[in-house]
C-alpha positions in Angstrom: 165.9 -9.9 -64.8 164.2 -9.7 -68.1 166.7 -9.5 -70.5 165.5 -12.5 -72.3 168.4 -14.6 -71.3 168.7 -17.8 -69.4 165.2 -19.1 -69.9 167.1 -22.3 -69.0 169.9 -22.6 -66.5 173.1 -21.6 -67.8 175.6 -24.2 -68.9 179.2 -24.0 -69.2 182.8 -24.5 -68.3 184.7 -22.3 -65.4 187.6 -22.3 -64.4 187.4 -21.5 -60.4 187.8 -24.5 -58.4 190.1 -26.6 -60.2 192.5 -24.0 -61.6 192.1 -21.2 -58.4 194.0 -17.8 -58.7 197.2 -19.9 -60.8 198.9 -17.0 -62.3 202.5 -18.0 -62.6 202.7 -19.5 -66.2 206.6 -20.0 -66.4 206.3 -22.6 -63.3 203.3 -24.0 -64.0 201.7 -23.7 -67.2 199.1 -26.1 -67.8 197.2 -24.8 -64.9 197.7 -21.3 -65.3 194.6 -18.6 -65.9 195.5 -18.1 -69.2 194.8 -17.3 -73.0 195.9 -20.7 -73.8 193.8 -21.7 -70.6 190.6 -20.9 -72.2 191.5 -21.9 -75.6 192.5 -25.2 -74.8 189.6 -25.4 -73.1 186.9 -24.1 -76.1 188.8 -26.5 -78.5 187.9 -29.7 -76.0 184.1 -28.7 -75.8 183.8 -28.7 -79.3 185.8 -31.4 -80.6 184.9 -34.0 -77.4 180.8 -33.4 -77.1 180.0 -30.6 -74.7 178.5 -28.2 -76.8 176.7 -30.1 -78.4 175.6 -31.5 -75.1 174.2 -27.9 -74.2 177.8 -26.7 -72.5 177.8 -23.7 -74.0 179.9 -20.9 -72.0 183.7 -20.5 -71.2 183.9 -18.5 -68.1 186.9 -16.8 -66.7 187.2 -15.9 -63.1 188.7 -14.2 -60.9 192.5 -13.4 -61.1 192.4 -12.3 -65.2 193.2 -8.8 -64.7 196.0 -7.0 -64.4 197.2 -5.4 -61.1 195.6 -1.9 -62.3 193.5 -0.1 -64.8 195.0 1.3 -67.8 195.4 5.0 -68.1 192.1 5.5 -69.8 190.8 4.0 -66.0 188.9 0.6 -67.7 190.2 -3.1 -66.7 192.8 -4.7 -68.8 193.5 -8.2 -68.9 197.2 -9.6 -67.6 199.7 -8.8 -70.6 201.8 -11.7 -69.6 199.1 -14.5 -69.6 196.5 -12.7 -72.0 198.8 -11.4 -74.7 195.9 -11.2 -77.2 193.2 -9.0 -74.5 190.2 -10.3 -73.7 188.2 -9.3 -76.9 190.7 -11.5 -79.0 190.0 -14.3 -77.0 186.3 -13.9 -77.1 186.4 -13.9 -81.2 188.1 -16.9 -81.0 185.4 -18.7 -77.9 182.2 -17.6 -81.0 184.4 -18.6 -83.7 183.7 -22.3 -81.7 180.4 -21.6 -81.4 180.6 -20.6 -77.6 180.2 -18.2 -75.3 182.5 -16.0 -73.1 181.7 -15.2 -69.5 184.2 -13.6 -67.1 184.5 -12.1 -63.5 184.5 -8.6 -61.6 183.2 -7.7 -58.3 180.5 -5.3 -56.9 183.8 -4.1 -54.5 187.1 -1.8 -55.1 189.0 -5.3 -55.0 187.8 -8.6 -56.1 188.1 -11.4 -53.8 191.9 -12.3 -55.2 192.7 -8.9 -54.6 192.3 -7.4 -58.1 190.5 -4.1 -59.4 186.7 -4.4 -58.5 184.0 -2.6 -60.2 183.0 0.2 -57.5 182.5 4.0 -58.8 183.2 2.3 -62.7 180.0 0.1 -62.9 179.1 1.8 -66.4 182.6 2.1 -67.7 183.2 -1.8 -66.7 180.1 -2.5 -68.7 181.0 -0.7 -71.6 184.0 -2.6 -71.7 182.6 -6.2 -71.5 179.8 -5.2 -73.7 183.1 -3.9 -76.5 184.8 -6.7 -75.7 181.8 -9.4 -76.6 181.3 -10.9 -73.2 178.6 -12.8 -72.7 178.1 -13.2 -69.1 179.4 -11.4 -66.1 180.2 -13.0 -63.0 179.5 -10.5 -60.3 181.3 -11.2 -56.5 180.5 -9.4 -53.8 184.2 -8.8 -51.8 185.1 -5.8 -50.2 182.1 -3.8 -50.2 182.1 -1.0 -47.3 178.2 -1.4 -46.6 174.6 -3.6 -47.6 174.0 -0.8 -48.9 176.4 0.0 -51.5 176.4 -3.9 -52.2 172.6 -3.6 -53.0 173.3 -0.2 -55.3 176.3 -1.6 -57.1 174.4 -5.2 -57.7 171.5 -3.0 -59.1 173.7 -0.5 -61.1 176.0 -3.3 -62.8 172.4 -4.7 -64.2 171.2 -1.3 -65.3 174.3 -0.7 -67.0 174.9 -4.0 -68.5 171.2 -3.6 -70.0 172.4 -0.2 -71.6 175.2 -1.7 -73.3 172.5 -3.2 -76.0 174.6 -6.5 -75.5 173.1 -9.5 -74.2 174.6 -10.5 -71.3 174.1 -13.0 -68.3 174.1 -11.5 -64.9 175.5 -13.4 -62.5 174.9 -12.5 -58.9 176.0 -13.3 -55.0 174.1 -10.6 -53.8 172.2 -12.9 -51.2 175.2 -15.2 -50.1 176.3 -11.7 -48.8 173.6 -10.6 -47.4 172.5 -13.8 -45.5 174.5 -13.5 -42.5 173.0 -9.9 -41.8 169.4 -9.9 -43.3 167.0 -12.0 -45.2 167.6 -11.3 -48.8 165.1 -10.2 -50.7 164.5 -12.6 -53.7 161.8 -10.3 -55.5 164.1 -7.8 -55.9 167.0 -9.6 -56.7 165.3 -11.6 -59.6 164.3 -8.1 -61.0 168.2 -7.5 -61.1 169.8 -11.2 -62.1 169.5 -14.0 -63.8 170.9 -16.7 -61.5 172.2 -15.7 -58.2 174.5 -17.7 -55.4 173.2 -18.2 -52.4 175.6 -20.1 -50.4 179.4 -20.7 -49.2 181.8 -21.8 -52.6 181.2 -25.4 -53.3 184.5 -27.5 -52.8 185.6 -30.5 -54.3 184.4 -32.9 -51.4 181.0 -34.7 -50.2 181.2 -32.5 -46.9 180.8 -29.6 -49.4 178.2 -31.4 -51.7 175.9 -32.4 -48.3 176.0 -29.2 -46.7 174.4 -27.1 -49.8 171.8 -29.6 -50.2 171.0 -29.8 -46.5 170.7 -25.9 -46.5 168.5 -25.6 -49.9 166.4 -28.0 -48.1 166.2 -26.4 -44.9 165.3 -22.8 -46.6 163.2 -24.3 -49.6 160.2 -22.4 -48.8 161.9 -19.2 -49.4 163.7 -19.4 -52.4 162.0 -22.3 -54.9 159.2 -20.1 -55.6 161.3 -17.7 -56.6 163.0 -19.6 -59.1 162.0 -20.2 -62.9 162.9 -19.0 -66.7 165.1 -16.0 -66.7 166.3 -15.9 -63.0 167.8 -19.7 -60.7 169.1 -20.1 -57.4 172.3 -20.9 -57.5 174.2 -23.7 -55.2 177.3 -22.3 -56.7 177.6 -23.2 -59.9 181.1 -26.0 -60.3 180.6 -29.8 -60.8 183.0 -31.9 -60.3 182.8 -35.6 -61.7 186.1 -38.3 -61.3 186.2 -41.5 -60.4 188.1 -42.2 -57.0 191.2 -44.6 -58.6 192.0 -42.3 -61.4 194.6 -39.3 -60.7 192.7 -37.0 -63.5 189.7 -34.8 -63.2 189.5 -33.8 -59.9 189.4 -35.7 -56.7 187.4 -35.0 -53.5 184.2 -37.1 -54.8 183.5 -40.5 -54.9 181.7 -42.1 -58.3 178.2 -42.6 -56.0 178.7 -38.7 -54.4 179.8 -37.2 -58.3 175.9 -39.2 -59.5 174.5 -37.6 -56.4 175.8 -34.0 -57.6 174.8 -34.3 -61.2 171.1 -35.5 -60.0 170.6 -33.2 -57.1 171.7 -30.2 -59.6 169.1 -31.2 -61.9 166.7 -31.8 -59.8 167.3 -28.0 -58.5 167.2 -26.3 -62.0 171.0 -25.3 -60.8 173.1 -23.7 -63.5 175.5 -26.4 -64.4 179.0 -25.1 -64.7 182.0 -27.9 -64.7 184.9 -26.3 -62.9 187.4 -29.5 -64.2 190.6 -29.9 -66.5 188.5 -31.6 -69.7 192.1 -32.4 -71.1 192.3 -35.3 -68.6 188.8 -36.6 -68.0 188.0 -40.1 -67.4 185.3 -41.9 -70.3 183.1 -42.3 -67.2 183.1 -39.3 -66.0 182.3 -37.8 -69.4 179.2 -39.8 -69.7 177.7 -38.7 -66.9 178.1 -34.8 -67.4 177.0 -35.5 -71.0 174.1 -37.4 -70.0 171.2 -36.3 -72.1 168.3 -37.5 -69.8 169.7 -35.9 -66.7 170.6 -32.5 -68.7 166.8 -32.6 -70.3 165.4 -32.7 -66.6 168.3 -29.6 -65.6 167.0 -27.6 -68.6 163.2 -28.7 -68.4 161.5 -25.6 -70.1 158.6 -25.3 -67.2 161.3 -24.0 -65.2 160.3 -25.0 -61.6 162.7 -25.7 -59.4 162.7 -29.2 -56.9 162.6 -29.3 -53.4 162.8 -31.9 -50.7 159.5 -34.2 -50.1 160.2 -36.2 -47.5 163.1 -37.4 -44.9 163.4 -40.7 -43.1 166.3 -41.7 -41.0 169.3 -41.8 -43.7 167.4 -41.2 -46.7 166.0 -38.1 -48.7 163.1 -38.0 -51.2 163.1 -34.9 -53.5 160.6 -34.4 -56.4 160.9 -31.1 -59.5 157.9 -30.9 -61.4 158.4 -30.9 -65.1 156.5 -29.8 -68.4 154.2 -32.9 -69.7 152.8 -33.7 -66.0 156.0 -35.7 -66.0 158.0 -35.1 -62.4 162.1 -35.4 -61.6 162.1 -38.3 -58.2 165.5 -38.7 -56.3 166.3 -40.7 -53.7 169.1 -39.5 -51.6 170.7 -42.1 -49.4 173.5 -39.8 -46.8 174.6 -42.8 -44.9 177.7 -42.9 -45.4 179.4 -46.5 -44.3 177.8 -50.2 -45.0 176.5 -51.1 -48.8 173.3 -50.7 -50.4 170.3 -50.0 -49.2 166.5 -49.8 -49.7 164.0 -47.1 -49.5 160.2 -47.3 -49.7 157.3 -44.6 -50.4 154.3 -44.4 -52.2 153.4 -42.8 -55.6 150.6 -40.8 -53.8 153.4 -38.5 -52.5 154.3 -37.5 -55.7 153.0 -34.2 -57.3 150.6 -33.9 -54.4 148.8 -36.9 -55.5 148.3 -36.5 -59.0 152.0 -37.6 -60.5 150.9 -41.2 -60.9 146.4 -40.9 -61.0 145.5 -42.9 -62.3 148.8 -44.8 -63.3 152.2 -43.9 -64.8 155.4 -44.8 -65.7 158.9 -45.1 -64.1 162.3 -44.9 -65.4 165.1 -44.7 -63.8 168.0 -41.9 -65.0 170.7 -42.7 -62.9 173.3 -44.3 -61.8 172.1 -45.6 -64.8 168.9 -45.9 -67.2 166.2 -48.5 -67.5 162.3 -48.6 -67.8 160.7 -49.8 -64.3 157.6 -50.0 -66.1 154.1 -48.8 -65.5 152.3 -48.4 -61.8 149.0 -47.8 -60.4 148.2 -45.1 -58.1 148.3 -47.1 -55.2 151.5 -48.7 -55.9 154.9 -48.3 -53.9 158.1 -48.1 -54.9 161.5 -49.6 -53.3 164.6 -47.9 -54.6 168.4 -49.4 -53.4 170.8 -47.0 -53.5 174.3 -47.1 -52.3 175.8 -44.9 -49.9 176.2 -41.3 -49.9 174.7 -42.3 -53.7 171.2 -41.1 -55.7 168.8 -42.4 -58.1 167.5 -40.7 -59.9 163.8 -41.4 -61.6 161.5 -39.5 -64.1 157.4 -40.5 -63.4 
Protein backbone atom coordinates (compact mmCIF):
# COMPACT_ATOMS: atom_id res chain seq x y z
CA UNK A 1 0.00 0.00 0.00
CA UNK A 2 1.73 3.24 -0.69
CA UNK A 3 0.49 5.48 1.59
CA UNK A 4 3.81 6.24 2.91
CA UNK A 5 3.26 4.60 6.20
CA UNK A 6 5.01 1.72 7.86
CA UNK A 7 8.35 1.92 6.12
CA UNK A 8 9.31 -0.03 9.29
CA UNK A 9 7.11 -2.59 11.02
CA UNK A 10 4.64 -1.10 13.25
CA UNK A 11 5.14 -0.99 16.90
CA UNK A 12 2.81 -0.75 19.65
CA UNK A 13 0.65 -1.89 22.45
CA UNK A 14 -2.85 -3.99 22.02
CA UNK A 15 -4.97 -5.03 23.95
CA UNK A 16 -6.34 -8.60 22.42
CA UNK A 17 -4.76 -11.44 24.08
CA UNK A 18 -4.30 -10.42 27.52
CA UNK A 19 -7.51 -8.35 28.11
CA UNK A 20 -9.95 -10.52 25.39
CA UNK A 21 -13.65 -9.22 24.82
CA UNK A 22 -13.73 -7.98 29.04
CA UNK A 23 -16.62 -5.72 28.95
CA UNK A 24 -18.06 -5.83 32.36
CA UNK A 25 -16.27 -2.93 34.20
CA UNK A 26 -18.43 -3.03 37.57
CA UNK A 27 -16.98 -6.77 38.19
CA UNK A 28 -13.86 -6.40 36.86
CA UNK A 29 -12.33 -3.29 36.26
CA UNK A 30 -8.76 -3.41 35.85
CA UNK A 31 -9.13 -5.63 32.93
CA UNK A 32 -11.96 -4.15 31.25
CA UNK A 33 -11.86 -2.66 27.45
CA UNK A 34 -11.97 0.65 28.55
CA UNK A 35 -11.30 4.46 28.46
CA UNK A 36 -9.39 4.09 31.50
CA UNK A 37 -8.00 0.88 29.78
CA UNK A 38 -6.10 2.71 27.15
CA UNK A 39 -5.28 5.58 29.23
CA UNK A 40 -3.64 3.78 31.83
CA UNK A 41 -1.99 2.13 29.36
CA UNK A 42 -0.49 5.55 27.16
CA UNK A 43 0.55 6.99 30.60
CA UNK A 44 2.89 3.66 31.31
CA UNK A 45 4.51 3.87 27.69
CA UNK A 46 5.50 7.19 28.29
CA UNK A 47 6.48 7.47 31.75
CA UNK A 48 8.28 3.70 31.83
CA UNK A 49 10.43 3.76 28.33
CA UNK A 50 8.31 2.38 25.46
CA UNK A 51 7.99 5.17 23.40
CA UNK A 52 10.94 6.11 23.53
CA UNK A 53 11.96 2.59 22.72
CA UNK A 54 9.98 2.88 19.32
CA UNK A 55 6.36 1.55 20.91
CA UNK A 56 4.52 3.92 19.45
CA UNK A 57 0.67 2.82 18.98
CA UNK A 58 -2.22 2.14 21.46
CA UNK A 59 -4.52 -0.16 19.69
CA UNK A 60 -7.99 -1.09 20.61
CA UNK A 61 -9.62 -4.21 19.48
CA UNK A 62 -12.37 -5.81 19.14
CA UNK A 63 -15.36 -5.55 21.66
CA UNK A 64 -15.16 -1.27 21.78
CA UNK A 65 -18.33 -0.67 20.17
CA UNK A 66 -21.55 -0.48 21.22
CA UNK A 67 -24.23 -3.06 20.38
CA UNK A 68 -25.48 -0.83 17.30
CA UNK A 69 -24.88 2.22 15.18
CA UNK A 70 -26.27 5.42 16.17
CA UNK A 71 -29.09 6.84 14.34
CA UNK A 72 -27.03 8.75 11.87
CA UNK A 73 -25.85 4.76 10.96
CA UNK A 74 -21.85 5.31 11.93
CA UNK A 75 -20.18 3.13 14.95
CA UNK A 76 -20.21 4.51 18.38
CA UNK A 77 -18.07 3.51 20.99
CA UNK A 78 -19.67 1.75 24.41
CA UNK A 79 -21.23 4.81 26.47
CA UNK A 80 -20.68 2.82 29.64
CA UNK A 81 -16.85 1.99 29.22
CA UNK A 82 -15.95 4.97 26.71
CA UNK A 83 -17.80 7.80 28.32
CA UNK A 84 -15.53 10.34 26.56
CA UNK A 85 -16.01 8.56 22.57
CA UNK A 86 -13.29 7.46 20.80
CA UNK A 87 -12.08 10.93 19.45
CA UNK A 88 -11.61 12.14 23.17
CA UNK A 89 -9.56 9.35 23.80
CA UNK A 90 -7.43 9.73 20.76
CA UNK A 91 -6.54 13.63 21.77
CA UNK A 92 -5.51 12.39 24.78
CA UNK A 93 -3.15 9.02 23.19
CA UNK A 94 -1.21 12.35 20.72
CA UNK A 95 -1.27 14.52 23.63
CA UNK A 96 1.39 11.46 24.90
CA UNK A 97 2.97 11.53 21.89
CA UNK A 98 1.32 8.19 20.54
CA UNK A 99 -0.73 6.84 18.28
CA UNK A 100 -4.33 5.39 18.22
CA UNK A 101 -5.27 2.29 16.33
CA UNK A 102 -8.54 0.38 16.78
CA UNK A 103 -10.65 -2.52 15.22
CA UNK A 104 -13.58 -3.26 12.71
CA UNK A 105 -14.18 -6.07 10.41
CA UNK A 106 -14.56 -6.50 6.59
CA UNK A 107 -18.07 -8.50 7.85
CA UNK A 108 -21.73 -7.32 9.14
CA UNK A 109 -20.44 -8.56 12.70
CA UNK A 110 -16.98 -8.59 13.94
CA UNK A 111 -15.66 -11.66 15.34
CA UNK A 112 -17.10 -10.68 19.12
CA UNK A 113 -20.25 -10.18 17.61
CA UNK A 114 -20.27 -6.39 17.17
CA UNK A 115 -21.26 -4.06 14.09
CA UNK A 116 -18.83 -4.89 11.15
CA UNK A 117 -18.04 -2.64 8.39
CA UNK A 118 -20.05 -4.29 5.28
CA UNK A 119 -22.19 -1.86 2.91
CA UNK A 120 -20.57 1.31 5.38
CA UNK A 121 -16.78 0.92 4.32
CA UNK A 122 -16.71 4.75 3.41
CA UNK A 123 -18.85 5.97 6.17
CA UNK A 124 -16.65 3.81 8.80
CA UNK A 125 -13.73 5.56 7.26
CA UNK A 126 -14.93 8.85 7.50
CA UNK A 127 -15.46 8.30 11.02
CA UNK A 128 -11.99 6.98 12.07
CA UNK A 129 -10.35 9.47 9.78
CA UNK A 130 -12.78 12.43 12.18
CA UNK A 131 -11.99 10.71 14.96
CA UNK A 132 -7.91 10.79 14.52
CA UNK A 133 -7.24 7.11 14.29
CA UNK A 134 -4.22 6.14 13.25
CA UNK A 135 -4.44 2.60 12.30
CA UNK A 136 -7.27 0.32 11.51
CA UNK A 137 -7.34 -3.20 12.31
CA UNK A 138 -9.32 -4.93 9.69
CA UNK A 139 -10.78 -8.77 10.64
CA UNK A 140 -12.27 -10.77 8.36
CA UNK A 141 -15.49 -12.54 10.42
CA UNK A 142 -18.59 -13.16 8.88
CA UNK A 143 -18.12 -12.44 5.37
CA UNK A 144 -20.83 -14.31 3.09
CA UNK A 145 -18.19 -14.96 0.14
CA UNK A 146 -14.02 -14.59 -1.00
CA UNK A 147 -15.38 -12.52 -2.91
CA UNK A 148 -16.95 -9.80 -1.00
CA UNK A 149 -13.95 -10.43 1.54
CA UNK A 150 -11.53 -9.44 -1.35
CA UNK A 151 -13.96 -6.26 -2.34
CA UNK A 152 -14.50 -5.06 1.17
CA UNK A 153 -10.45 -5.53 2.05
CA UNK A 154 -9.95 -3.45 -1.24
CA UNK A 155 -12.73 -0.82 -0.53
CA UNK A 156 -11.79 -0.12 3.25
CA UNK A 157 -8.11 0.85 1.63
CA UNK A 158 -9.61 3.00 -0.99
CA UNK A 159 -11.69 4.72 1.38
CA UNK A 160 -9.25 5.10 4.14
CA UNK A 161 -6.85 6.69 1.41
CA UNK A 162 -9.74 9.30 0.62
CA UNK A 163 -10.11 10.34 4.06
CA UNK A 164 -6.68 12.47 3.51
CA UNK A 165 -5.64 10.87 7.00
CA UNK A 166 -2.83 8.77 7.40
CA UNK A 167 -3.64 5.67 8.46
CA UNK A 168 -2.21 2.07 8.93
CA UNK A 169 -4.09 -0.75 7.27
CA UNK A 170 -4.12 -3.64 8.95
CA UNK A 171 -5.18 -6.73 7.07
CA UNK A 172 -6.18 -10.76 7.53
CA UNK A 173 -7.21 -10.94 4.20
CA UNK A 174 -4.89 -14.02 3.50
CA UNK A 175 -5.38 -15.94 6.93
CA UNK A 176 -8.94 -16.09 5.44
CA UNK A 177 -8.32 -17.00 2.31
CA UNK A 178 -5.65 -19.77 3.01
CA UNK A 179 -7.88 -22.61 3.61
CA UNK A 180 -9.66 -22.08 0.19
CA UNK A 181 -7.06 -20.55 -2.26
CA UNK A 182 -3.56 -19.27 -2.37
CA UNK A 183 -3.66 -15.72 -1.49
CA UNK A 184 -2.44 -13.43 -3.68
CA UNK A 185 0.43 -11.34 -1.97
CA UNK A 186 0.89 -8.81 -5.05
CA UNK A 187 -2.33 -7.76 -4.68
CA UNK A 188 -2.76 -7.67 -1.26
CA UNK A 189 0.49 -5.44 -0.61
CA UNK A 190 -1.13 -3.02 -3.22
CA UNK A 191 -4.04 -2.81 -0.56
CA UNK A 192 -2.15 -3.16 3.07
CA UNK A 193 0.42 -2.35 4.99
CA UNK A 194 1.03 -5.46 7.10
CA UNK A 195 -1.28 -8.32 6.82
CA UNK A 196 -1.88 -11.75 9.13
CA UNK A 197 -1.37 -14.67 7.70
CA UNK A 198 -2.03 -17.25 10.25
CA UNK A 199 -4.25 -18.65 13.22
CA UNK A 200 -4.20 -15.86 16.51
CA UNK A 201 -1.00 -16.34 18.39
CA UNK A 202 -1.71 -17.56 22.08
CA UNK A 203 0.14 -17.14 25.05
CA UNK A 204 1.99 -20.64 24.92
CA UNK A 205 5.27 -22.25 23.14
CA UNK A 206 2.74 -24.64 21.29
CA UNK A 207 1.46 -21.40 19.74
CA UNK A 208 4.96 -19.64 19.32
CA UNK A 209 6.43 -23.12 17.45
CA UNK A 210 3.59 -23.64 15.25
CA UNK A 211 3.82 -19.99 13.45
CA UNK A 212 7.40 -20.31 12.99
CA UNK A 213 7.25 -23.85 11.69
CA UNK A 214 4.56 -22.61 9.08
CA UNK A 215 6.52 -19.18 8.06
CA UNK A 216 9.20 -21.59 7.41
CA UNK A 217 7.48 -24.19 5.60
CA UNK A 218 5.76 -21.36 3.17
CA UNK A 219 8.91 -18.93 3.16
CA UNK A 220 9.29 -18.97 -0.47
CA UNK A 221 5.93 -17.48 -0.94
CA UNK A 222 5.60 -14.75 1.22
CA UNK A 223 9.41 -13.23 2.21
CA UNK A 224 9.77 -11.78 -1.09
CA UNK A 225 6.84 -10.12 -0.68
CA UNK A 226 7.70 -8.46 2.32
CA UNK A 227 9.63 -5.02 2.79
CA UNK A 228 9.06 -1.02 3.58
CA UNK A 229 5.47 -0.18 3.44
CA UNK A 230 3.72 -3.63 3.50
CA UNK A 231 5.04 -7.04 6.43
CA UNK A 232 3.78 -10.38 6.84
CA UNK A 233 2.30 -10.66 9.85
CA UNK A 234 2.63 -13.76 12.39
CA UNK A 235 -0.06 -11.98 14.36
CA UNK A 236 1.18 -9.26 15.85
CA UNK A 237 1.00 -9.86 20.28
CA UNK A 238 4.23 -10.62 22.29
CA UNK A 239 4.20 -11.80 25.28
CA UNK A 240 7.26 -11.65 27.66
CA UNK A 241 7.03 -12.98 31.75
CA UNK A 242 9.12 -14.84 33.58
CA UNK A 243 7.70 -18.32 34.64
CA UNK A 244 7.79 -17.66 38.78
CA UNK A 245 6.22 -14.31 38.66
CA UNK A 246 2.24 -14.10 38.70
CA UNK A 247 2.35 -10.72 36.46
CA UNK A 248 2.63 -10.18 32.78
CA UNK A 249 1.25 -13.03 31.27
CA UNK A 250 2.02 -16.61 31.66
CA UNK A 251 2.00 -19.35 28.99
CA UNK A 252 5.94 -18.69 28.02
CA UNK A 253 8.92 -19.71 29.64
CA UNK A 254 11.96 -16.91 30.01
CA UNK A 255 14.08 -19.18 27.12
CA UNK A 256 10.57 -19.44 24.72
CA UNK A 257 9.62 -15.28 25.60
CA UNK A 258 13.86 -14.60 24.04
CA UNK A 259 12.91 -17.01 21.38
CA UNK A 260 9.69 -14.83 20.37
CA UNK A 261 11.37 -11.47 20.60
CA UNK A 262 14.39 -12.90 18.28
CA UNK A 263 12.28 -14.80 15.87
CA UNK A 264 9.97 -11.59 15.41
CA UNK A 265 12.89 -9.61 14.59
CA UNK A 266 14.38 -11.78 12.63
CA UNK A 267 10.96 -11.78 10.48
CA UNK A 268 10.52 -7.89 10.23
CA UNK A 269 7.14 -8.87 12.23
CA UNK A 270 5.23 -5.87 13.49
CA UNK A 271 5.88 -5.93 17.16
CA UNK A 272 2.72 -5.32 19.10
CA UNK A 273 2.81 -6.34 23.10
CA UNK A 274 -0.64 -7.62 23.97
CA UNK A 275 0.42 -7.46 28.15
CA UNK A 276 -0.82 -5.57 31.28
CA UNK A 277 2.46 -3.00 31.38
CA UNK A 278 1.07 -1.97 35.02
CA UNK A 279 2.48 -5.34 36.28
CA UNK A 280 5.60 -6.24 34.32
CA UNK A 281 8.58 -7.89 35.64
CA UNK A 282 12.22 -5.60 35.37
CA UNK A 283 13.26 -8.57 33.23
CA UNK A 284 10.82 -8.73 31.08
CA UNK A 285 10.91 -5.01 30.37
CA UNK A 286 14.50 -5.28 29.27
CA UNK A 287 13.99 -7.54 26.82
CA UNK A 288 10.98 -5.79 24.87
CA UNK A 289 13.02 -2.61 25.30
CA UNK A 290 16.04 -4.09 23.93
CA UNK A 291 17.57 -1.69 21.60
CA UNK A 292 19.81 -4.11 19.58
CA UNK A 293 17.01 -6.55 18.98
CA UNK A 294 14.46 -3.61 18.06
CA UNK A 295 17.28 -1.99 15.53
CA UNK A 296 17.39 -5.57 13.71
CA UNK A 297 13.09 -5.59 13.81
CA UNK A 298 13.10 -2.08 12.33
CA UNK A 299 16.29 -2.53 10.05
CA UNK A 300 15.49 0.13 7.23
CA UNK A 301 16.57 -2.40 4.20
CA UNK A 302 13.36 -3.97 4.98
CA UNK A 303 13.99 -7.71 4.03
CA UNK A 304 12.47 -10.12 5.78
CA UNK A 305 14.44 -13.58 7.34
CA UNK A 306 13.81 -16.86 6.52
CA UNK A 307 14.98 -20.32 7.69
CA UNK A 308 18.64 -21.43 6.34
CA UNK A 309 19.05 -24.61 7.51
CA UNK A 310 17.53 -27.47 9.84
CA UNK A 311 19.31 -30.27 11.64
CA UNK A 312 17.69 -32.69 14.00
CA UNK A 313 16.53 -30.26 16.99
CA UNK A 314 17.96 -27.16 15.83
CA UNK A 315 17.04 -24.24 13.35
CA UNK A 316 19.40 -21.71 11.69
CA UNK A 317 17.61 -18.60 10.29
CA UNK A 318 19.48 -15.60 8.71
CA UNK A 319 17.58 -11.61 7.72
CA UNK A 320 19.74 -9.70 5.71
CA UNK A 321 20.26 -6.13 6.97
CA UNK A 322 21.39 -2.65 5.55
CA UNK A 323 25.46 -2.28 5.93
CA UNK A 324 26.10 -6.04 4.56
CA UNK A 325 25.55 -6.80 8.20
CA UNK A 326 23.01 -10.00 8.52
CA UNK A 327 20.42 -11.05 11.69
CA UNK A 328 21.75 -15.15 12.68
CA UNK A 329 19.47 -17.18 15.02
CA UNK A 330 19.85 -20.35 16.26
CA UNK A 331 16.70 -22.04 17.24
CA UNK A 332 17.06 -25.01 19.53
CA UNK A 333 13.06 -26.84 19.72
CA UNK A 334 14.03 -29.57 21.94
CA UNK A 335 12.25 -29.23 24.44
CA UNK A 336 13.52 -31.44 27.70
CA UNK A 337 17.49 -31.94 28.89
CA UNK A 338 19.79 -28.62 29.30
CA UNK A 339 21.90 -26.87 26.91
CA UNK A 340 23.06 -27.67 23.99
CA UNK A 341 25.49 -26.96 20.99
CA UNK A 342 25.06 -26.29 17.38
CA UNK A 343 27.65 -26.01 14.71
CA UNK A 344 27.75 -24.38 10.97
CA UNK A 345 29.86 -22.57 8.99
CA UNK A 346 30.12 -18.82 8.12
CA UNK A 347 30.03 -19.80 4.40
CA UNK A 348 26.24 -20.37 4.86
CA UNK A 349 25.64 -17.04 5.59
CA UNK A 350 24.45 -14.44 2.98
CA UNK A 351 25.11 -17.05 0.30
CA UNK A 352 28.75 -16.84 1.03
CA UNK A 353 29.52 -13.38 1.16
CA UNK A 354 28.27 -12.48 4.99
CA UNK A 355 31.71 -13.15 6.40
CA UNK A 356 34.36 -12.81 2.86
CA UNK A 357 36.75 -12.21 3.66
CA UNK A 358 36.23 -11.97 7.57
CA UNK A 359 33.73 -10.42 9.92
CA UNK A 360 32.54 -9.85 13.10
CA UNK A 361 30.12 -11.58 15.61
CA UNK A 362 28.08 -10.49 18.41
CA UNK A 363 25.80 -11.99 20.11
CA UNK A 364 22.13 -10.09 20.92
CA UNK A 365 20.52 -12.40 22.89
CA UNK A 366 19.74 -14.03 25.65
CA UNK A 367 22.17 -11.50 26.20
CA UNK A 368 25.01 -9.21 24.44
CA UNK A 369 28.68 -9.68 24.03
CA UNK A 370 31.33 -9.37 21.17
CA UNK A 371 32.48 -12.95 19.94
CA UNK A 372 35.07 -11.23 18.04
CA UNK A 373 36.26 -11.29 14.52
CA UNK A 374 36.23 -14.61 12.06
CA UNK A 375 37.67 -15.64 8.82
CA UNK A 376 35.68 -16.95 6.05
CA UNK A 377 36.45 -20.34 6.75
CA UNK A 378 35.74 -20.28 10.31
CA UNK A 379 32.79 -22.16 12.21
CA UNK A 380 30.82 -21.30 14.79
CA UNK A 381 29.36 -23.39 17.94
CA UNK A 382 26.44 -21.73 19.56
CA UNK A 383 24.78 -23.49 23.12
CA UNK A 384 21.56 -22.66 23.49
CA UNK A 385 19.06 -23.94 25.90
CA UNK A 386 15.96 -25.54 25.20
CA UNK A 387 13.09 -24.41 23.34
CA UNK A 388 15.63 -21.14 23.65
CA UNK A 389 17.42 -18.73 20.71
CA UNK A 390 20.49 -16.76 20.28
CA UNK A 391 20.46 -14.52 18.56
CA UNK A 392 23.72 -13.01 16.55
CA UNK A 393 24.36 -9.95 14.27
CA UNK A 394 27.60 -10.79 11.61
Amino acid sequence: LDNGLARTPPMGWLHWERFLCGTDCAADPRRCVSEQLFVEMADRMVAEGWRDAGYEFICIDDCWMAPTRDKQGRLQADPGRFPGGIRKLADYVHSKGLKLGIYSDVGNKTCAGFPGSYNHYDLDAQTFASWGVDLLKFDGCSSDSLELLAEGYRRMSLALNKTGRSIVYSCEWPFYLRPVQQPNYTEIKQYCNHWRNFYDVYDSWSSIKSILDWTALHQDSIVKIAGPGGWNDPDMALFVCLPQLVIGNFGLSWEQSVTQMAMWAIMAAPLFMSNDLRHISPEAKCLLQNKEVIAINQDPLGKQGYQLAKDKNFQLWERPLSGRAYAVAVLNHQEIGGPQNFTFSLTFLGNGLACNPACSVRQVLPASRDWGVYSWISSLSVEVNPTGTVLLKV
